[in-house]
C-alpha positions in Angstrom: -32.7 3.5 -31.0 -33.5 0.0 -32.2 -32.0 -1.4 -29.2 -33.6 0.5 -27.1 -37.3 -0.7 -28.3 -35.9 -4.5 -28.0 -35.1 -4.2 -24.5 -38.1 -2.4 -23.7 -40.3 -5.1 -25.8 -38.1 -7.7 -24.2 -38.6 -6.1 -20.1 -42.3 -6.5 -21.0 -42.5 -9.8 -22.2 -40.6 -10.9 -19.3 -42.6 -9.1 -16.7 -45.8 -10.1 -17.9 -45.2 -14.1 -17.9 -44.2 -14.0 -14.2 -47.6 -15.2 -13.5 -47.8 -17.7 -16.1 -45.4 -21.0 -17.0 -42.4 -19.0 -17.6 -39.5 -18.4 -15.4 -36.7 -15.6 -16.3 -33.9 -13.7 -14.7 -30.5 -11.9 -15.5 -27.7 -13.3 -17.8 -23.8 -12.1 -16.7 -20.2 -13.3 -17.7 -17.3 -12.9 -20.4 -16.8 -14.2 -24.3 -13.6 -15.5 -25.4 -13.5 -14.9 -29.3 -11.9 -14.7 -32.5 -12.9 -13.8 -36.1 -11.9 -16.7 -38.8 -11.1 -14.9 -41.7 -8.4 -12.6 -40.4 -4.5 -13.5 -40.1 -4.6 -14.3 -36.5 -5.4 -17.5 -34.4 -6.7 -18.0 -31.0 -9.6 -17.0 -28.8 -7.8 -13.9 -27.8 -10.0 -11.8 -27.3 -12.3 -11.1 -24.2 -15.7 -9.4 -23.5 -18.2 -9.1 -21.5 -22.0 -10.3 -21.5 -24.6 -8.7 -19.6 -28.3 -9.3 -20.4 -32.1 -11.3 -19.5 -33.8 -14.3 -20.2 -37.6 -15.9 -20.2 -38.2 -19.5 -20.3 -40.7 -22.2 -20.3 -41.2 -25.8 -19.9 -42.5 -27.7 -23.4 -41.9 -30.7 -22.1 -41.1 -32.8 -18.7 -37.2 -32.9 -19.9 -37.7 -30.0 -23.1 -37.6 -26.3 -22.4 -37.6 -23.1 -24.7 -35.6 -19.6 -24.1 -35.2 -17.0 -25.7 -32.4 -14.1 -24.6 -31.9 -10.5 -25.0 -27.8 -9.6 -24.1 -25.1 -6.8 -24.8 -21.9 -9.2 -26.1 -18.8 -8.2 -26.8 -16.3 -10.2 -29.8 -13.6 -9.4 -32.0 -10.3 -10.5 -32.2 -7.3 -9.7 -30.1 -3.1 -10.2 -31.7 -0.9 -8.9 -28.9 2.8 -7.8 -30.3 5.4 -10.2 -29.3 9.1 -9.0 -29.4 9.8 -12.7 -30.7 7.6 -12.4 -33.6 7.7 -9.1 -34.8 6.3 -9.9 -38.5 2.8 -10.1 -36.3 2.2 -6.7 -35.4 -0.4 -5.1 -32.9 -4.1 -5.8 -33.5 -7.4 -5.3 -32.0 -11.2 -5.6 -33.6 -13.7 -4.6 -31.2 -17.4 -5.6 -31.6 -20.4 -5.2 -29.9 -24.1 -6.2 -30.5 -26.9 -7.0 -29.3 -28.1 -10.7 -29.2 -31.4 -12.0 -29.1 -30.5 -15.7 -29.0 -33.5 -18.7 -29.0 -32.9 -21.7 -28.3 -34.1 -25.1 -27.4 -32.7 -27.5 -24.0 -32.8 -31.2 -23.5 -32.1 -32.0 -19.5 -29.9 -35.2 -19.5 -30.3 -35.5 -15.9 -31.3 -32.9 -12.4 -28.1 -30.9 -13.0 -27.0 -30.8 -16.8 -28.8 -29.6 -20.5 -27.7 -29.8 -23.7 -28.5 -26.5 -26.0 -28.9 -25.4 -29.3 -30.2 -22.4 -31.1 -29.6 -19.3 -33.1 -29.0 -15.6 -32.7 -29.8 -12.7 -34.3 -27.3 -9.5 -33.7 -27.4 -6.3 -34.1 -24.0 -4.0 -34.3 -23.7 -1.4 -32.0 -19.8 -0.4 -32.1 -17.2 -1.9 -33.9 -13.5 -0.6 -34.3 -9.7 -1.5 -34.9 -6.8 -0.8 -33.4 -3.0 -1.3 -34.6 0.3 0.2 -32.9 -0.7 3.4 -34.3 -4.0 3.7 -32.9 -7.5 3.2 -34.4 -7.9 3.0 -38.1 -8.8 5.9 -39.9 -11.0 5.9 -42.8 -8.8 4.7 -45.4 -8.2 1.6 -43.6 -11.5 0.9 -42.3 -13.6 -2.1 -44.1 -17.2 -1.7 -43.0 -18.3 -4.3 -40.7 -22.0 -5.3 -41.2 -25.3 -4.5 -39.3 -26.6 -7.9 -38.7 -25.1 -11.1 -37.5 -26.7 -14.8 -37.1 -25.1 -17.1 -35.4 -25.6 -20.6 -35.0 -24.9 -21.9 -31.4 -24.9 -25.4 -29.0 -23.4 -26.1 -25.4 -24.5 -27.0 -22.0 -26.0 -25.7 -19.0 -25.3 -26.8 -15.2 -27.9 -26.1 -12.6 -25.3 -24.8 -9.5 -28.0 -23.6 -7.1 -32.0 -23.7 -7.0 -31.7 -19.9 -8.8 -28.4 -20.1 -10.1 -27.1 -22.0 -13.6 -23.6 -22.1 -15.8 -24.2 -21.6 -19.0 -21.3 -22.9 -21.4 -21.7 -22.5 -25.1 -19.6 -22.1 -28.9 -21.3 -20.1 -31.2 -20.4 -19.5 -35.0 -21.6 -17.1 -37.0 -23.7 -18.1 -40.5 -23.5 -14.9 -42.0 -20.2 -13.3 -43.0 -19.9 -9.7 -40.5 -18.1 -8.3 -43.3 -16.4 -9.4 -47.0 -13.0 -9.5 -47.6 -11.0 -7.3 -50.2 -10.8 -9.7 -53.8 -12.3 -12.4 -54.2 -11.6 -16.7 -54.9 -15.4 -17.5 -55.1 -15.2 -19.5 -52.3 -17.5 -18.5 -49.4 -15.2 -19.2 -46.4 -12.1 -17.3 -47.8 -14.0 -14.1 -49.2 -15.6 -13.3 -45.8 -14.9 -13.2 -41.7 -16.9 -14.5 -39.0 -17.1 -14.8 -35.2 -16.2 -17.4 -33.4 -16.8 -17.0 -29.8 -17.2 -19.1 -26.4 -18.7 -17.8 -23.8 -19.3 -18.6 -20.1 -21.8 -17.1 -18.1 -24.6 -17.2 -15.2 -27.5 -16.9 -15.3 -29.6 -16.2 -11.9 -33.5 -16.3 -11.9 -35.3 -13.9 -10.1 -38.8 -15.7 -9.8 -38.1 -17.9 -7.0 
């Protein structure tokens, strides 16, 4: 249910600081991702994004957000007749985000971003040839991810803004069997990039 009282906390926050400096609005498009850490390369893998955001002016070219979206990641390895040591593969993850994060506008059409996001796991699953992994082959993914995140955003119409980011997560979403004491190689991450729109409903 914890997601349930963060979008409920979230609807109210928003709501309430109609009247005030803040603007907010609705958040939708897709994730192209990967998890570094498995055997496969490649932003493979697609998902969606549908969410909200509130935002405010801190400064005449400074602004702060904060966001509250479903996201999906994972990774994606397709089986290729031509490579058939590379079998079928699919990780599906979904969580969600609650990224903050601060803007710099470089001129009447483009910011530069940068925050962090915390997430929370909702679903996640793989998927080989056979089918999804059954309990002996499952590796528990973890509850909690933080990612670290910077991009752009392009002002398209008066109400309506790209948003274009990369995102890497700080925290491992799940260890690795063995170990070689070295951070990177004992655990996975995601690795996403995302495009999406964001539409304000103020105006």
């Amino acid at each position: 249910m914890k997601q349930y009282y963060l979008a409920i906390i979230f609807v109210v926050i928003a709501i309430g600081s109609y009247g005030q400096r803040f603007e907010g609005g609705l958040i939708g498009g897709f994730n192209a991702s990967q998890v570094d850490g498995d055997l496969y390369n490649g932003y493979h893998k697609p998902g969606v994004i549908l969410g909200a955001y509130v935002q405010t002016d801190i400064a005449p070219a400074i602004f702060a957000s904060m966001e509250l979206k479903y996201s999906q990641k994972g990774a994606r390895n397709q089986y290729d007749e031509d490579k058939p040591d590379e079998p079928k593969y699919i990780m599906r993850l979904g969580y969600i985000d609650i990224p903050v994060l601060m803007g710099f506008r470089t001129s009447d059409r483009v910011m530069v971003i940068a925050g962090a996001s915390a997430g929370y796991l909702l679903h996640g699953k793989e998927f080989d040839e056979y089918g999804e992994f059954q309990e002996p082959d499952r590796n528990a993914f973890k509850e909690f991810d933080v990612q670290a995140f910077a991009g752009f955003q392009f002002d398209l119409l008066d109400n309506l803004k790209m948003d274009l980011r990369l995102a890497y997560s700080v925290l491992p979403i799940r260890g690795l069997p063995g170990s070689t004491n070295w951070y990177w190689n004992d655990n996975q991450f995601n690795n996403v990039i995302s495009l999406a729109l964001y539409y304000r409903l103020d105006r």
